[in-house]
N, C-alpha and C positions, 0 to 999 in steps of 0.2 A: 474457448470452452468456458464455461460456466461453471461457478463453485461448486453449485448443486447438482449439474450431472457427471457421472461416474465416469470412470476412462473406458474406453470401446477391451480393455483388454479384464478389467473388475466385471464387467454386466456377463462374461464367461466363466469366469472364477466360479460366481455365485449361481450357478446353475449344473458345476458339476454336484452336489449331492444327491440333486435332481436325477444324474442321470445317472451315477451308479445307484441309487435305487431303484431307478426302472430295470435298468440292467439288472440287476439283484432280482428280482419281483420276472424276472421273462425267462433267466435262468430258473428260477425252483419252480418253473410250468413246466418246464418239458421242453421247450421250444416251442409249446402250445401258448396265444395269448392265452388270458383268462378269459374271454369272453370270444373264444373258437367255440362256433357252435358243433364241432366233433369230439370236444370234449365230453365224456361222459359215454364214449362208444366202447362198444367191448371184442372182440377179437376170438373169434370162435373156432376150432379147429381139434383132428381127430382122424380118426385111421376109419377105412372100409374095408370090410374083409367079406368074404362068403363064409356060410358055416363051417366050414371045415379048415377056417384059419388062414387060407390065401388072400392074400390083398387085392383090390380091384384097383389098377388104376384107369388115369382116362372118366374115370364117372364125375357126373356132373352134380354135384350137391346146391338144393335152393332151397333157401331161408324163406319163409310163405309167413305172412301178416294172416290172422286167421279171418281176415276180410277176403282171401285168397292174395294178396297182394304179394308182389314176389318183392322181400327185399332186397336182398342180396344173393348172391352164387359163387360154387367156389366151382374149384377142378381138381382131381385127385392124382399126386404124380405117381409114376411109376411104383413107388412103397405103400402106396396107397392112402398114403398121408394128403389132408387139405386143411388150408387154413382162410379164412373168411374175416377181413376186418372192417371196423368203420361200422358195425351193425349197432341201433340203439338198443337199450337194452329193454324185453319186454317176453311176452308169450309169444311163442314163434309153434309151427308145425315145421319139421323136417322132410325132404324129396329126396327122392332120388332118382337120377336118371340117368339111361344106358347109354352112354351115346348123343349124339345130336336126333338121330330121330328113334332112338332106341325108347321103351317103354318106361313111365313115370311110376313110383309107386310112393306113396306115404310110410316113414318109417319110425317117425316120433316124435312126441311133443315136447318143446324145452322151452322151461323159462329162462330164460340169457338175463345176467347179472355180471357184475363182477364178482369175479370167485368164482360161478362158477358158468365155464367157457371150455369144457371140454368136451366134445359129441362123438362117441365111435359107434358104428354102423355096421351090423352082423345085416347083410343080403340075403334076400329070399335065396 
């Protein structure tokens, strides 16, 4: 070994601060990296009910890009509660549908942000 290079067990030393900062830096993500392109999605969710206050479950709620593009879809469980995640956040039109070939109907427009990501659904 040479005066000038380091011992095999120093060229490790000198790289933990390295890694507890990475480590530090992946922790305060979430366990998201920082450059997860899902970062920055919002989590959307909400109860269906019919007018007189019973729950629907079983329906099918879809997230529609107003180019019609379907982004996303949830399904409503038994309480009538759905929740839809991973959506970016933008102008959306709201669906609803009966069933797998039950009838579609438009039930409202949302802007999805953070903050705000809550949608409930009074049924014709």
């Amino acid at each position: 070994m040479d005066d000038t290079e380091a011992p095999p067990v120093l060229m490790y030393v000198k790289r933990i601060p390295f890694l507890v900062v990475l480590l530090f830096a992946l922790a305060s993500c979430d366990g998201h990296s920082p450059l997860d392109p899902l970062s920055g999605r919002v989590t959307l969710s909400g109860v269906v009910t019919d007018p007189y206050g019973y729950v629907w479950g079983g329906v099918t709620i879809g997230i529609v890009h107003p180019e019609r593009e379907v982004v996303a879809t949830g399904l409503t469980n038994d309480e009538g509660r759905y929740t839809i995640s991973r959506i970016p956040p933008g102008q959306y039109r709201i669906w609803l549908q009966l069933g797998r070939t039950g009838p579609g109907y438009f039930v409202g427009d949302l802007d999805l942000r953070e903050g705000h990501t809550t949608f409930d659904i009074v049924s014709r």
